[in-house]
N, C-alpha and C positions, 0 to 999 in steps of 0.2 A: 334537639337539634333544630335548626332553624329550617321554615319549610321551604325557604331559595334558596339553590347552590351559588355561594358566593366565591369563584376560584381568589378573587382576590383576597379577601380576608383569610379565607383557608391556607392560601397560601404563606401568608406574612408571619401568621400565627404557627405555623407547624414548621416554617425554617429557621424561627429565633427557640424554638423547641430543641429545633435539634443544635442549633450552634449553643444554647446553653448549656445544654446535658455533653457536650461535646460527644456526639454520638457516635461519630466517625470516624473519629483516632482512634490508633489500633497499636498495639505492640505486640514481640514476639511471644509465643506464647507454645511452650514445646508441648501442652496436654493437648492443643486444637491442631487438626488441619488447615494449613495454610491455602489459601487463593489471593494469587495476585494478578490482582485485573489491574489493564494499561491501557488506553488512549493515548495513540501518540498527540506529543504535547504540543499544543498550539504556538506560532508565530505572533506577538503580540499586535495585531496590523489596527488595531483602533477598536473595531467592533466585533464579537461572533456573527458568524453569519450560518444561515440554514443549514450548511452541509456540517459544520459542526453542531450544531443543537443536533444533527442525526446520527454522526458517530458518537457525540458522547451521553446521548440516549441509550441508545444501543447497549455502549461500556456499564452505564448505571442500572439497566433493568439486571446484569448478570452480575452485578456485584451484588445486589439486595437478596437477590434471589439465592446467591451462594452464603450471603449470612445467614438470612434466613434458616438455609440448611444447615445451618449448625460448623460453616467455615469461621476460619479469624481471616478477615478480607482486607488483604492493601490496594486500595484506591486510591492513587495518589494524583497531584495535577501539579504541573508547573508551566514555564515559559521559556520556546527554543528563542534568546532573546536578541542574540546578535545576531548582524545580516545585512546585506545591501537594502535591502527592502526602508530598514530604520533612517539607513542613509540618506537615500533619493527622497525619502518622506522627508525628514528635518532639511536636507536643501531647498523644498518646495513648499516647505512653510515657513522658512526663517526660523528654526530653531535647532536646538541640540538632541542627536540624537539620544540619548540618553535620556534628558526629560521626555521626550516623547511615546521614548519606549514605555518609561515609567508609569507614564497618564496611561499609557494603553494598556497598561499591567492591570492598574486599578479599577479601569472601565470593565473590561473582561472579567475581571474575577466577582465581582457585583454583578453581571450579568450571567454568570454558570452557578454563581447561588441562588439569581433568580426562579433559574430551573431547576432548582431544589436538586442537584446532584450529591451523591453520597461521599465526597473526595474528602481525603484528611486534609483539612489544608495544615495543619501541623508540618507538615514536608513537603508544602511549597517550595521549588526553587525557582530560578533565574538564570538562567547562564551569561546571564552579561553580572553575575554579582563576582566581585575577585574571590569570597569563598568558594565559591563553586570552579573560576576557571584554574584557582590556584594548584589544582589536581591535575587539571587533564596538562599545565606547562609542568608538574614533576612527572607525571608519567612519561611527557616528549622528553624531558634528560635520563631518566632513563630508560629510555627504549633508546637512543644516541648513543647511550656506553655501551648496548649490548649490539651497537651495529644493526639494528633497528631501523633505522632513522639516516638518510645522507641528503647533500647538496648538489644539485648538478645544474649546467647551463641546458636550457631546453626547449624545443619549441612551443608554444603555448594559445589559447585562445585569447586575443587580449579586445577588451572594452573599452576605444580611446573615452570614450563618452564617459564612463563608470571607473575609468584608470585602474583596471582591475585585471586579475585572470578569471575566465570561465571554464567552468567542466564542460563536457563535450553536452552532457544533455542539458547545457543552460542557452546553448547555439541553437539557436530555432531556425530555418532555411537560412544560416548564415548571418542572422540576426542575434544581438544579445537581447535572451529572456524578459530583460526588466526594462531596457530603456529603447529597444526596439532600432538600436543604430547598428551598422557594419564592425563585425567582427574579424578582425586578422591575423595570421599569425606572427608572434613576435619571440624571441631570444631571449630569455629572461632565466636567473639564477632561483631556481626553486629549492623548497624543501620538499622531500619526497617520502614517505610510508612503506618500508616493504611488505606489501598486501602481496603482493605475488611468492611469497616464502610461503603464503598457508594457502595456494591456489588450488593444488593436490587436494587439499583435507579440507577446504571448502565447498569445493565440487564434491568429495568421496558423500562428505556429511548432509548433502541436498535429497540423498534417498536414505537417509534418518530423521524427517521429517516430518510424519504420516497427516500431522495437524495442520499443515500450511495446503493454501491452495494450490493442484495443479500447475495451473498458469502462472503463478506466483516462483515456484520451483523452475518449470521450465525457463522463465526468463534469468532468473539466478545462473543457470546452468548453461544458458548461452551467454553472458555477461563474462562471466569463468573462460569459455570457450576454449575448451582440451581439445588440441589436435595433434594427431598422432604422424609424422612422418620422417622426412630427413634435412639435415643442414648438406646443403652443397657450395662447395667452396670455388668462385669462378676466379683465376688469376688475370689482372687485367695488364692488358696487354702495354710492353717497356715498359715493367712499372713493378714495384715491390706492392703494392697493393692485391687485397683479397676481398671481392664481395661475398659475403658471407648471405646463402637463398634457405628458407625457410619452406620445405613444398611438401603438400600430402601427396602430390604426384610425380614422384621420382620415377615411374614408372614412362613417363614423357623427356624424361631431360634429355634423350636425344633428336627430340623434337625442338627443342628452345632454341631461336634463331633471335634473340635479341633481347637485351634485357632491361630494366622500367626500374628505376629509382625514385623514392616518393621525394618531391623538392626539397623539404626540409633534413632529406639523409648529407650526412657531413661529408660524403664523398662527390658529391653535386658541382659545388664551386671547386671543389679543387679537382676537379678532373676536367670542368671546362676550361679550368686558366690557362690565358695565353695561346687557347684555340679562336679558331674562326667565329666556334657557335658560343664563346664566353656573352657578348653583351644578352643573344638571344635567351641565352639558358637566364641570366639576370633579372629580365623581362619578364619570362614567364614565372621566374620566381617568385615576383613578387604580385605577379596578377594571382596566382593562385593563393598569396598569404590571405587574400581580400575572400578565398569561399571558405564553404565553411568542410573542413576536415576531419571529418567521421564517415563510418560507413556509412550511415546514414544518408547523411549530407549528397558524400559522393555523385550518387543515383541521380541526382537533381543537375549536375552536369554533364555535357557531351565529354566523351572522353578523349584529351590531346596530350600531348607531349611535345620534346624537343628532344634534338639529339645532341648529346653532353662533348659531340666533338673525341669520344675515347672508345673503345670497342674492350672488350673482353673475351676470355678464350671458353668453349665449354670444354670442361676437363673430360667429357663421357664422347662427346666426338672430333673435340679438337676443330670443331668450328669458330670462326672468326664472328663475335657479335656483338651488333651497334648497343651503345647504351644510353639510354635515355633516361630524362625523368619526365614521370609521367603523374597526372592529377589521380588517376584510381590507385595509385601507390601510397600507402601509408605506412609511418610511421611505427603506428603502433599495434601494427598486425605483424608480425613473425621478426623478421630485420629488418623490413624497408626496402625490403628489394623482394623483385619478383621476374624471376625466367619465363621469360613471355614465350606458349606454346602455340601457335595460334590456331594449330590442327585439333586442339582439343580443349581449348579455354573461348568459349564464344566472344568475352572481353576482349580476350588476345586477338582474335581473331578479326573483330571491326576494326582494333588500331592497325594491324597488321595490313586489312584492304587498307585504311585510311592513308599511311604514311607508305606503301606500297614495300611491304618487307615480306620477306621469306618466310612460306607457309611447305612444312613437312610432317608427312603421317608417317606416325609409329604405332600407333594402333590402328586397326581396321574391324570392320565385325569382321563374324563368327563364319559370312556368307558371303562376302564381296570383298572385292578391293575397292581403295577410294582413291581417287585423285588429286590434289590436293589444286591441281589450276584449277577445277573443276567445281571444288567443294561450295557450297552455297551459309553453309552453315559449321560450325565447329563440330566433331563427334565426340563426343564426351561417353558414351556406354561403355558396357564389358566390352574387350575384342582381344586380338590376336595382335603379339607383338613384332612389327615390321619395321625397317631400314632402323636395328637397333643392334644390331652387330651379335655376339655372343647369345644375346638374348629372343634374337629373333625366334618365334614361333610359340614362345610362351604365354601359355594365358596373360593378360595384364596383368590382374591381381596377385598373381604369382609373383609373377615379378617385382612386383614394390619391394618386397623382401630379399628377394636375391640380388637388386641393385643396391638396397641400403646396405647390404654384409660387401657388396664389393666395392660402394663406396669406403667405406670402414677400413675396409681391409687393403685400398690401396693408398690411404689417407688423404682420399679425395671428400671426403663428407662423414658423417656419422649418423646416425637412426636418431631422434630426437624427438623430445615431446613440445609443445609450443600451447601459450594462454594467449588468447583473446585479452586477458586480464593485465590492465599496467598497473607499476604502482603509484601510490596515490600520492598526486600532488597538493599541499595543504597549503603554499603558501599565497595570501591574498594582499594585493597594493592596496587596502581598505586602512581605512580608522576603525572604523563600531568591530572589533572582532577581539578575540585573545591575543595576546603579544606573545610570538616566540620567541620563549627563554634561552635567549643565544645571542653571546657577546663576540663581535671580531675584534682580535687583537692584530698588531703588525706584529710582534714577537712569537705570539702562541698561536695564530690562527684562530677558530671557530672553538670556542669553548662555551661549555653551558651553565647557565646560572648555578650559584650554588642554593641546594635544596632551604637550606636557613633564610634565604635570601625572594624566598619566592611567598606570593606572587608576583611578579613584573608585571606593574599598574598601570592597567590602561589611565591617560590621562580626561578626566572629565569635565574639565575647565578651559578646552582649548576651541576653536572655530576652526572650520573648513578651510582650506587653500581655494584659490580662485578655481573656477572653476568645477568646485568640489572634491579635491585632491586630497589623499591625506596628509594630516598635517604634522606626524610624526615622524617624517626623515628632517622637518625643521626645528623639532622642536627640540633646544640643546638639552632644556633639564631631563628631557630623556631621554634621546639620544645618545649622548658623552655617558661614558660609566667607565666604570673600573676594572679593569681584568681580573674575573676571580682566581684564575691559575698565577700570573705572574705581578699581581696589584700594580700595573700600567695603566695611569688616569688620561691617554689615550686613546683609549679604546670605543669600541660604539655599538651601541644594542640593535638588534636584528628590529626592524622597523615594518617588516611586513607582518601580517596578522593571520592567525589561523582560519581557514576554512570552516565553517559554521557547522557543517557534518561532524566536525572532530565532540561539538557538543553533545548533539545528537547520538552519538554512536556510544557514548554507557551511562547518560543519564538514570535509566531504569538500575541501575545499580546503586548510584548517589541516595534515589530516591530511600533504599532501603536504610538506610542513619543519615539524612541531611544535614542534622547538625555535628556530625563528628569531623572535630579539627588535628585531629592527631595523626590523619590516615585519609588516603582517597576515598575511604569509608570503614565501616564497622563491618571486618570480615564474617562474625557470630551472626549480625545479622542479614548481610547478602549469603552466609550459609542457609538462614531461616526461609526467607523469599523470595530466594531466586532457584530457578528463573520463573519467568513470566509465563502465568498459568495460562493466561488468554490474553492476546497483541490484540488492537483493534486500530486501520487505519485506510486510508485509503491506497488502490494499488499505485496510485503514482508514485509511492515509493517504493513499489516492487523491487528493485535494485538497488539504488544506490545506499540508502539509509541502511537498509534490511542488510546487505553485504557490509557495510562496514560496520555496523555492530558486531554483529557473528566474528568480523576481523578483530574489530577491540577485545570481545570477549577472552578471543582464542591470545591474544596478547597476555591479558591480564593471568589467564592459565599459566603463562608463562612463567610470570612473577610470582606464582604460585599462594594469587588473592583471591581465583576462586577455581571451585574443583569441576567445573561443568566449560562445556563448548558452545553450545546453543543458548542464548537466552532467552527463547520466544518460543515455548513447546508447543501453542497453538496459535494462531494466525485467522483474523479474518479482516476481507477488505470489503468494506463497504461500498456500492456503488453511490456515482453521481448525485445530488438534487438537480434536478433539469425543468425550466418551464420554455411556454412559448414566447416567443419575443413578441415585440409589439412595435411599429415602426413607423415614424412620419415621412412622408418623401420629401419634406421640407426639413423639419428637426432632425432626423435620423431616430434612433433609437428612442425608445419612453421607457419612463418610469411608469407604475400602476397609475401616479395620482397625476402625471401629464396629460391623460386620457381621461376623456368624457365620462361620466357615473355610467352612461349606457354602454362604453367600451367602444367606441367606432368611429371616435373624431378624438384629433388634437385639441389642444385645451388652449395652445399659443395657435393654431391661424385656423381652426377648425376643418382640415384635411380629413381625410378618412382615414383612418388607420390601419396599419399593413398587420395580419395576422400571420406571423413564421411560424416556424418549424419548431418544435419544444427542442432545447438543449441546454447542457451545462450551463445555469446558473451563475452569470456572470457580472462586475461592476459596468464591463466596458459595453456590454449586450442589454443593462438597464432591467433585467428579468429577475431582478434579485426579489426578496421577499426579507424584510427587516423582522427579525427575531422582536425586536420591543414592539411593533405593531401588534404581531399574535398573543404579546402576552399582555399587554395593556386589553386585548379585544376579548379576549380566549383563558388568559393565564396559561400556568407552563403545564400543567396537567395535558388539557387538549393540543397543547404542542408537543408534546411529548408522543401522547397517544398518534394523532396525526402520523411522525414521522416512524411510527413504529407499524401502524397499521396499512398503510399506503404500497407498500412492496416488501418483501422480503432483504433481507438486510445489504445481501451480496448482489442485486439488481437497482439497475436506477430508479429515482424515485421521481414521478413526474408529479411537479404541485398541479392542489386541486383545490379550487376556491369551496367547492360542495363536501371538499372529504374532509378539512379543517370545520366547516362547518358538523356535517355529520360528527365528528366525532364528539365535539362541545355537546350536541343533542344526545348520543350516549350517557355523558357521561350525567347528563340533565334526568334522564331516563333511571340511571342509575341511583342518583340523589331521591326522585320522588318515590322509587320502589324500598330503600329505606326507609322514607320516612313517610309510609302509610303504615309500614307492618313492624317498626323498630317499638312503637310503645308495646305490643303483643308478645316480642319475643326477648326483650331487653332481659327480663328475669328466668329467663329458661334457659336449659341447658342444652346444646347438640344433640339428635338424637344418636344414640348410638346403641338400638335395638337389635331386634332380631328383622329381618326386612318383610319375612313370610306375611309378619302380623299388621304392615303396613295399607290403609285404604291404597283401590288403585293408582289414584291420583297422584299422592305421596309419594306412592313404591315407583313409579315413575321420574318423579322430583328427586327425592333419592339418589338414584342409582344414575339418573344426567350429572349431580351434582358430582359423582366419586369420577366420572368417564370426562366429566370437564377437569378433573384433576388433573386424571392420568394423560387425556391428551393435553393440558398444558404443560406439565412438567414434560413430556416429553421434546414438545414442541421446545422449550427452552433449553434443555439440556443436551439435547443430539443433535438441534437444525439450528437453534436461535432463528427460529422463525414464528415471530412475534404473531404476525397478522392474521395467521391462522391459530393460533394462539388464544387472540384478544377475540377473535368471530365465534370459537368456540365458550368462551364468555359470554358472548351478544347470546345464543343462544340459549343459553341457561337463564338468561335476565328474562326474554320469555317466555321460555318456559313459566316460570317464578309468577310470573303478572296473570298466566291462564290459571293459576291454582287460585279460583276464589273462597272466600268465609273459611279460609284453614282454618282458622281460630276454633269452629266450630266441631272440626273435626277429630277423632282421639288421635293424638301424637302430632296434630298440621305443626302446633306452634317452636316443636321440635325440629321437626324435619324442616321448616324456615327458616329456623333458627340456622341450623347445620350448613341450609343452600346460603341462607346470607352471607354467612361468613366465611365461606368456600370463595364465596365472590371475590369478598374485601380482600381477602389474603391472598386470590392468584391476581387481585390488579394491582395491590400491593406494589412492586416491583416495579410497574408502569406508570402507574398514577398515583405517586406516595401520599401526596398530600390531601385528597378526597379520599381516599384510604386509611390515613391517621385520623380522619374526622368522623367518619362514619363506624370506624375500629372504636374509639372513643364514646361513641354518641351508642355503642353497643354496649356499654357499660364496663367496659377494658381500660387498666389503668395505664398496664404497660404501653409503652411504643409499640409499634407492629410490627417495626425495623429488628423488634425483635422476636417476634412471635418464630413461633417452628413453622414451615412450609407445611401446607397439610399433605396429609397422605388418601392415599384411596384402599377400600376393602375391598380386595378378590371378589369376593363373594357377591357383593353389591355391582360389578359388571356384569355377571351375568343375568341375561335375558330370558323372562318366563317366555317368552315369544320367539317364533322362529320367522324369517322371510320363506317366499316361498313366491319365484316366477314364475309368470303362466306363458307359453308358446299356442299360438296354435298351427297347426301346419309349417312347425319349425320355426315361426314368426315372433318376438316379443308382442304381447298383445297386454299385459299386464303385473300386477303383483300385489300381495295382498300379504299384514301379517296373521298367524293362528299359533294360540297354544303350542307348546314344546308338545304336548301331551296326545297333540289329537294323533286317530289313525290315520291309514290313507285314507279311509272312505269319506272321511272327514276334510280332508282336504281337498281329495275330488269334488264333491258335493259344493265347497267354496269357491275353488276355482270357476267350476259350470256356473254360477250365480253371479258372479263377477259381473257387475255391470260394463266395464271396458270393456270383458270380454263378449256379449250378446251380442254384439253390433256384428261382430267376426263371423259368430255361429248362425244367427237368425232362425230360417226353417230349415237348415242344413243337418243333413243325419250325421248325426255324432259314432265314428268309427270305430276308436279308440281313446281311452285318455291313462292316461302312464306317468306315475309319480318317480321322478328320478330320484333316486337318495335323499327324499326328502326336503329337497331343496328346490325342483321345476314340476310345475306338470306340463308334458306335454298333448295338446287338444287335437286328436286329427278327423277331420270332416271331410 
């Protein structure tokens, strides 16, 4: 072997190794155990950047490491490829989306073989390819025939800028996500998902989990949001109308003096029409389309309303109440309406001081009465129920139940359960997306492509609308089509495009037969590999991705395509890359190479450089760190190491110019300790003696060698916590450097032999490619990729040595090891000698000294 580590060469040489021998494609295989490792699949946005060299690090040291152990591993990679993101790129470079996505397909995938990742590309996909999306438009007709799938008019987040709808989390303080303009809400005929049919069994299934995080679950389970109370029904007053209230607090409704309609509830305008406050309620209508409407959002404004001009009756005391709509009312929390209590809702309560409306206690504590002129704040605790008629005197919580059976039972309301959860709207005013398969006829209505007939081809030869509009409600060859229920050549194709999530949510499925055209895939083998042994992604998509998979899956259950609920049995999210920003008060933000070689001037007017705060790794913050930099400087080996050794997986990872560095010097470290002692042990065999007979030195080396095993397998298999992991390595490799002239000694070149390749093979999995060279350069023909992971001997952990801490006067004063063998007096005798300890004792009379269980002596003077 050559005596300089050359990651470059190393590198080039052992990836066309492996793309020759195609070492990575895998098929079913019923004699092996399966493992299917996943990384969710990148966005193609031009470049990788840092925070994916760290999750798909991460994905790759556990897929080796599970071959290794004797699994058949699917590793698979592809591209989530539609999206706005391709859109606003190709209108701000002058091109088509579509080539551009393309070029960034090709970019990436030559930069994730740069880093030597173990992925079959055999089952590469796309989702902007028509084979791919040609699946998930048959799946939307039929989920349609099964009542699956409806159209409704609704209100929406709309992006004039982006001509689009957004999900609620693509509204950032009322901002869209991408292009950073005013978000409002607009009217618009969706297509919708009923994800709320499996809301029950997706919440029930969140504690059949155990592999997912915590936090991961809990946010699932709020997202869900099961609330358990009653519907009460307000009749409003000269009016055949019924507001239908959603409360967990039935136990107040004869507290509720006025009631809060969210603007966009469809009883709004037609309750103000042809009153006084019609232009006001208008007004505010339409000031409030302009925030942004999620709970979220909410919070960020004062809370106001208007009175809608109508009043309503409370059916439980037959009071008379204004009704309003109001901006903390939403939509898409229970109906839309909400029985304002203000004695025990603190919300209620500020609007109720604000607009000066009527404030009534029906609960009180347990100890006082309260006043309600009086009151300063809302009481919301346990208490006692007052000016509540029948129920007066009843614990509250009692009550929730004896109101809800006497709502029920005078068919005033009913006990009901209510989600946080709506169902999902997919459909997007986009181009770059999947086309749903859904033709309007004048004759037939809304009928769905026929299955022969699909895919419905997105067009790739077309330009933008001014503005960047899509160009598909113009475009007649696609547009105009045929009715497939009654062949009326009037008819016209649904023009809006699927929600990019709809990709995302069973890919990991496709993956398992990519190229099978006869079927959404190859049921025998999504029987073989699914589900996913181990997810890898970040928590930003704690919710929405993670929830709509699980939704698709339990769909496809339906269809009875696969026999499982969950597709993700274990779950980890990787935290952040994060550095410090760098900043000019002239330029704003730097790149590394805008700044001086010394770091502390601008490079355009020579300022002094603002040193921030380390965080999230950004384009727009200029703190990025270019993946081809470290491996042109580094190669992918010590970028690999780097991102694995630097924090634990699930914690952020703050860049280090010294720890990129350090690691290259390991691995340098690593290179010269083979190749002083690799011509000595190249023709020997492992030892694998008895240990008794081993020199100290050795029986030493040895038995570090089996405890760096055992702690690294476990460190990979229970925590995937690499960096303690790879440190436990670091010190075996010194270990390894104190043992000199082994050669010399009976069995050294064995026992070398044994610690070298204990080495190769747990960095193996880390650092494949100075792994396969040093595997090789040990006179190994095979790949490493297939070596068996080593094991460790019981036997060889244990310690001829025992610890033994010294106190004195109850104090840690030291420690020392001796012989498993020696007596106490033995020990005593060491400990008194202990040089740390004489400083303590000096000429002080020694009282007592007391060997605890062999494990302490205590010294008292």
């Amino acid at each position: 072997m050559e005596s300089q580590y050359d990651p470059k060469t190393i590198e080039r040489k052992w990836q066309k190794f492996w793309d020759d021998k195609n070492l990575f494609s895998v098929k079913e295989d019923a004699d092996k155990e399966k493992y299917y490792l996943l990384e969710m699949f990148p966005y193609p946005s031009g470049k990788i950047h840092i925070g994916h060299v760290r999750n798909y690090t991460i994905g790759d040291v556990v897929a080796r490491y599970k071959r290794m152990c004797g699994f058949n591993v699917l590793h698979p990679m592809g591209w989530d490829a539609f999206g706005m993101p391709a859109e606003n790129a190709a209108i701000a470079n002058n091109t088509h989306p579509a080539a551009w996505t393309y070029d960034n397909i090709d970019t990436m995938r030559h930069q994730l073989k740069q880093l030597g990742f173990s992925y079959d590309w055999d089952r590469e996909i796309a989702t902007c390819r028509p084979e791919y999306y040609r699946w998930e438009q048959w799946l939307f007709t039929k989920m349609y025939e099964k009542n699956m799938v409806y159209r409704k008019e609704n209100f929406v987040n709309w992006c004039n800028d982006c001509q689009t709808v957004l999900a609620n989390e693509q509204v950032e303080a009322g901002m869209c996500w991408r292009c950073g303009k005013q978000v409002k809400q607009k009217k618009l005929e969706q297509w919708f998902l009923k994800i709320t049919d499996f809301a029950e069994d997706l919440l029930i299934h969140c504690d059949k989990l155990p592999g997912w995080p915590d936090k991961v679950i809990t946010m699932q389970k709020n997202w869900i949001g099961k609330s358990i109370g009653a519907e009460i029904r307000f009749p409003v007053e000269n009016s055949d109308e019924i507001i239908p209230v959603f409360t967990t607090r039935q136990d107040t409704v004869f507290g509720a003096t006025f009631m809060c309609l969210a603007p966009e509830h469809p009883l709004v305008e037609k309750l103000s029409s042809g009153t006084s406050e019609e232009n006001a309620v208008k007004a505010f209508i339409k000031k409030i389309s302009a925030q942004e409407r999620t709970s979220r959002g909410i919070e960020n404004y004062e809370k106001e309303g208007v009175f809608t001009g109508a009043f309503c009756i409370n059916p439980m005391s037959g009071k008379r109440m204004p009704v309003y709509t109001a901006n903390f009312a939403l939509m898409e929390y229970g109906t839309g309406a909400v029985m304002s209590v203000p004695a025990h809702d603190q919300r209620d309560f500020d609007f109720a001081k604000k607009y000066n409306l009527e404030c009534i206690v029906v609960v009180r504590p347990m100890d006082e009465d309260l006043n309600a002129e009086t009151m300063q704040e809302a009481y919301t605790n346990e208490g006692i129920m007052v000016n509540s008629e029948e129920f007066n005197d009843l614990n509250n919580k009692k009550a929730l139940d004896e109101i809800a059976v006497y709502l029920e039972k005078n068919n005033l309301g009913k006990k009901t359960v209510s989600f946080r959860l709506r169902d999902w709207g997919i459909s997007r005013q986009r181009y770059w997306g999947a086309p749903i398969p859904m033709v309007h006829c004048n004759k037939c209505g809304i009928v769905p492509v026929k299955e022969e007939d699909l895919p419905v081809l997105l067009p790739e030869d077309t330009e933008f609308l001014e503005g960047g509009k899509s160009p598909l409600s113009e475009l007649d060859y696609f547009k105009k089509t045929t009715c497939p229920k009654c062949g009326d050549t009037e008819a016209k194709r649904e023009t809006d495009t699927m929600d990019t999530f709809m990709e995302s949510s069973w890919y990991f499925e496709r993956y398992c037969s990519p190229r099978h055209d006869t079927g959404i895939f190859d049921k025998k083998a999504v029987d073989y590999w699914m589900p996913v042994d181990q997810y890898i992604g970040g928590v930003e998509h704690a919710i929405l991705h993670l929830l709509y998979s699980r939704y698709f899956t339990r769909v496809l259950r339906k269809f009875n395509l696969v026999n499982f609920k969950e597709p993700f049995t274990n779950l980890l999210t990787q935290g952040m890359v994060c550095k410090e920003t760098l900043k000019c008060p002239e330029h704003g933000f730097l790149f590394m190479d805008e700044v001086s070689s010394e770091g502390d001037t601008c490079r355009q007017c020579s300022n002094a450089v603002e040193i921030g705060r380390v965080e999230k790794m950004s384009k727009s913050k200029k703190n990025v760190i270019d993946p081809n930099t470290l491996l042109e400087m580094y190669g992918a080996d010590t970028t690999r190491l780097f991102c694995l050794f630097a924090a634990p997986p699930e914690r952020d990872l703050e860049w280090s110019d010294q720890g990129i560095e350090g690691g290259f010097r390991f691995l340098n470290r690593v290179w010269r300790l083979a190749e002083n002692c690799i011509e000595s042990i190249r023709d020997t065999a492992p030892f694998s003696g008895k240990i008794e007979s081993l020199d100290g030195r050795l029986k030493m080396l040895y038995r570090k060698s089996h405890l760096t095993i055992q702690k690294v397998t476990r460190d990979i298999e229970e925590r995937f916590h690499f960096n303690t992991a790879i440190s436990a390595v670091m010190e075996l490799v010194n270990m390894m450097y104190q043992v000199e002239n082994f050669e010399d000694i009976p069995d050294g070149p064995q026992v070398m032999r044994f610690a070298m390749e204990s080495v190769v093979l747990l960095i193996a999995p880390i650092v494949p490619h100075i792994a396969e060279e040093l595997w090789e350069g040990m006179g190994k023909e095979s790949a490493i990729l297939d070596a068996p992971w080593p094991s460790f001997r019981e036997d060889a952990l244990v310690s001829d040595d025992m610890l033994i801490v010294i106190q004195v006067n109850g104090k840690l004063r030291g420690k020392f090891n001796i012989s498993a063998d020696a007596d106490d007096g033995a020990i005593k005798e060491t400990a008194l000698s202990d040089s740390s300890v004489q400083k303590f004792i000096k000429d002080k009379q020694v009282k007592k000294v007391i060997v605890v269980k062999r494990k302490l002596v205590n010294i008292v003077v």
